[in-house]
C-alpha positions in Angstrom: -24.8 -87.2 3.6 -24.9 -83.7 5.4 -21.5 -83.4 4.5 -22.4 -83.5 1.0 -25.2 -81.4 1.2 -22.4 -79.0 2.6 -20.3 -78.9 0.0 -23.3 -78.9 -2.2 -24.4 -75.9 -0.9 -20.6 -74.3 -0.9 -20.1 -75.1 -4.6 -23.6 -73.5 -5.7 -22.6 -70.5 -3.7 -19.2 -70.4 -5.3 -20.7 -70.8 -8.8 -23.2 -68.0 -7.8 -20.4 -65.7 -6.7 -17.9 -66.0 -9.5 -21.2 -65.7 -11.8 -22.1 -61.8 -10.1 -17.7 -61.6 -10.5 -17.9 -62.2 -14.0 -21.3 -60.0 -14.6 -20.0 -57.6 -13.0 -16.5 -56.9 -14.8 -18.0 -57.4 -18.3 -20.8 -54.4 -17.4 -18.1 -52.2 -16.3 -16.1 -52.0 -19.5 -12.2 -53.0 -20.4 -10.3 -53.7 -17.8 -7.6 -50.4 -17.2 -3.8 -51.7 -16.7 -0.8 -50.0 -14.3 2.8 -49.9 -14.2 2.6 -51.0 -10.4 5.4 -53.5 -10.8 7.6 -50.6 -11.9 9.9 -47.8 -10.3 8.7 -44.9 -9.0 11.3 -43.5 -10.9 9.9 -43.5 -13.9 7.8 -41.5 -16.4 4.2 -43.0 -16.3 2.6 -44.1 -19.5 -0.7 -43.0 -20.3 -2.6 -44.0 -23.3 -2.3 -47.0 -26.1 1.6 -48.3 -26.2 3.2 -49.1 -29.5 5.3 -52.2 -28.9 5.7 -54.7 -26.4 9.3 -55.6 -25.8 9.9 -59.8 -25.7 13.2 -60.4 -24.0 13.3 -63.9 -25.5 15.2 -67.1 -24.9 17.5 -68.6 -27.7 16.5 -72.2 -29.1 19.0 -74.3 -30.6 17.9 -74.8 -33.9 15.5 -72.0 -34.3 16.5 -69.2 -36.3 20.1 -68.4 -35.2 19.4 -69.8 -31.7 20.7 -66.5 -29.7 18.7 -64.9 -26.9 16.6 -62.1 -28.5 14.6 -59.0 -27.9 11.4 -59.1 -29.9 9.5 -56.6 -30.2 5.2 -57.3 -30.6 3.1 -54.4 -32.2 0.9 -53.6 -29.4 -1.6 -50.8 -31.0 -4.7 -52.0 -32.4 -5.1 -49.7 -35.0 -1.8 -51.1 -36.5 -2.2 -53.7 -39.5 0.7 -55.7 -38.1 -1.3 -55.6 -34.6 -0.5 -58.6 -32.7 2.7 -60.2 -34.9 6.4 -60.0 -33.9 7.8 -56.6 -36.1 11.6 -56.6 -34.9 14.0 -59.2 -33.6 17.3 -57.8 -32.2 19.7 -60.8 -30.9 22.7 -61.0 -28.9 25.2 -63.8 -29.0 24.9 -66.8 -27.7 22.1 -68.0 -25.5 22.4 -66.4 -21.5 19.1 -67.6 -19.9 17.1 -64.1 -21.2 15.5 -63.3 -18.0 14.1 -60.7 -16.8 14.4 -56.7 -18.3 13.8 -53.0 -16.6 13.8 -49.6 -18.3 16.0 -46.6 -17.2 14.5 -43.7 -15.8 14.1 -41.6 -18.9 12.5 -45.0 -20.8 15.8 -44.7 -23.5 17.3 -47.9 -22.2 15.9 -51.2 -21.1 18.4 -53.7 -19.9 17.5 -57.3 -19.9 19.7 -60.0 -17.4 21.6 -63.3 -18.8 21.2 -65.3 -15.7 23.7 -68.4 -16.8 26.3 -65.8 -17.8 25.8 -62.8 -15.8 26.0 -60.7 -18.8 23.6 -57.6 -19.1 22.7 -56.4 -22.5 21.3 -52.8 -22.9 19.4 -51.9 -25.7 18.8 -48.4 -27.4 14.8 -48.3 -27.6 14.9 -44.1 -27.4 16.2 -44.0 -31.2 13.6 -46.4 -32.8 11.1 -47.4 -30.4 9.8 -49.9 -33.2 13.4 -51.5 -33.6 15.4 -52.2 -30.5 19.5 -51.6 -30.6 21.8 -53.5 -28.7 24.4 -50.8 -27.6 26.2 -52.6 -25.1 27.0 -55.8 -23.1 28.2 -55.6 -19.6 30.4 -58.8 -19.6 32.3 -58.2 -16.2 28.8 -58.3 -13.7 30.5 -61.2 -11.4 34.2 -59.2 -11.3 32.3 -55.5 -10.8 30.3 -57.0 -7.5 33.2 -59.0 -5.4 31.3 -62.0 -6.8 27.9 -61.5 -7.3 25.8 -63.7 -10.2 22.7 -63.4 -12.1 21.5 -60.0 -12.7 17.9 -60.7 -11.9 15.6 -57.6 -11.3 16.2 -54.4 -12.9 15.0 -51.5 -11.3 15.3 -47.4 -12.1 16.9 -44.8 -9.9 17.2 -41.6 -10.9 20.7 -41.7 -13.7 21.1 -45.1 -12.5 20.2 -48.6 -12.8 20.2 -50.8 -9.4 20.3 -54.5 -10.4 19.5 -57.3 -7.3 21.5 -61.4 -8.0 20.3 -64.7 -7.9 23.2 -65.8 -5.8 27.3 -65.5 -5.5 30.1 -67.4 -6.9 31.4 -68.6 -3.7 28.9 -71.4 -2.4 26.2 -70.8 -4.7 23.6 -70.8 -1.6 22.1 -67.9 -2.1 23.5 -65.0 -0.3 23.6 -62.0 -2.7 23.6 -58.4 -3.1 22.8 -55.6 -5.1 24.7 -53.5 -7.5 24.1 -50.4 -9.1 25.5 -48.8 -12.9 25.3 -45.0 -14.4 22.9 -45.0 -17.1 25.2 -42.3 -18.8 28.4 -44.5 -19.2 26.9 -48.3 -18.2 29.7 -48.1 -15.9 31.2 -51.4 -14.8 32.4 -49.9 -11.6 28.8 -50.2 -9.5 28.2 -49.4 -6.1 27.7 -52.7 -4.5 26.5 -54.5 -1.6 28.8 -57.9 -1.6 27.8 -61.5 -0.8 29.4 -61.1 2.6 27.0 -58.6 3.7 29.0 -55.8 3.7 28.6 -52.7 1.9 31.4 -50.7 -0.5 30.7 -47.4 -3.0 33.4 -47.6 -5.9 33.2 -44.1 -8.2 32.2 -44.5 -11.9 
């Protein structure tokens, strides 16, 4: 019996507590968001965004089944607020993953993690209508070995992209490589699955 009274007690306190939680965040207006996920490196946003960029995973049977990247009009003022505006595939499905922005915001590059591609998308032109511009296609070659581009993540003219794993055992000793944003250059400076580090020019 005490011991229910004990959690008795805990649970009305809970309640209580997430009740002054929830008071509390409603009386002190919207809730503000940050980029604290994101690189130092790059340009803060301040203000309403436009468009929220989808990197999307292909469905057989659903529209042409490829990976996409959708973009969702994010500004409330927008009639189309809320609803999917632009759809720009690549071919074939890749595992769409995960997706950074460049420095200067004119690129976002979004990981296949099946095919260790990278697609980079144009988003500088028409922010409203994503362009795929290139596909890195030699990832696995470039790195000694390294697969599935994973996390994307701005340095200053350059893109440094961390792998799920290698192609040797699969166990999950990786690396990091790094690209120009100027050229997408498929020569990176790498860190390779054996641990040990080696700058290529590009």
């Amino acid at each position: 019996m005490r011991h229910i009274t004990r959690a008795h007690r805990f649970g009305t306190a809970l309640r209580a507590s997430l009740a002054w939680l929830v008071a509390g965040m409603i009386m002190s207006g919207p809730a503000l968001a940050d980029e604290t996920c994101q690189s130092p490196f790059l340009p803060k946003v301040t203000g309403q965004e436009d468009y929220i960029y989808v990197w999307t995973l292909g469905v057989k049977g659903v529209a042409d089944g490829n990976d996409s990247m959708v973009t969702v009009d994010a500004n409330p003022q927008s009639p189309s607020y809320g609803k999917i505006i632009h759809r720009a595939p690549v071919p074939g499905q890749h595992e769409a993953h995960h997706a950074g922005f460049t420095d200067d915001r004119r690129q976002l590059w979004a990981g296949g993690l099946d095919t260790s591609q990278i697609f980079i998308f144009d988003v500088a032109s028409d922010p409203a209508k994503p362009k795929l511009m290139k596909i890195i296609k030699t990832f696995e070659k470039d790195t000694g070995g390294l697969v599935g581009p994973h996390t994307f993540y701005a340095l200053p003219g350059r893109m440094l992209i961390s792998a799920l794993s290698n192609n040797k055992d699969h166990g999950g000793r990786t690396g990091l490589a790094e690209y120009s944003n100027a050229s997408a250059s498929t020569r990176p400076t790498r860190c390779s699955p054996s641990g040990t580090s080696r700058a290529t020019t590009g």
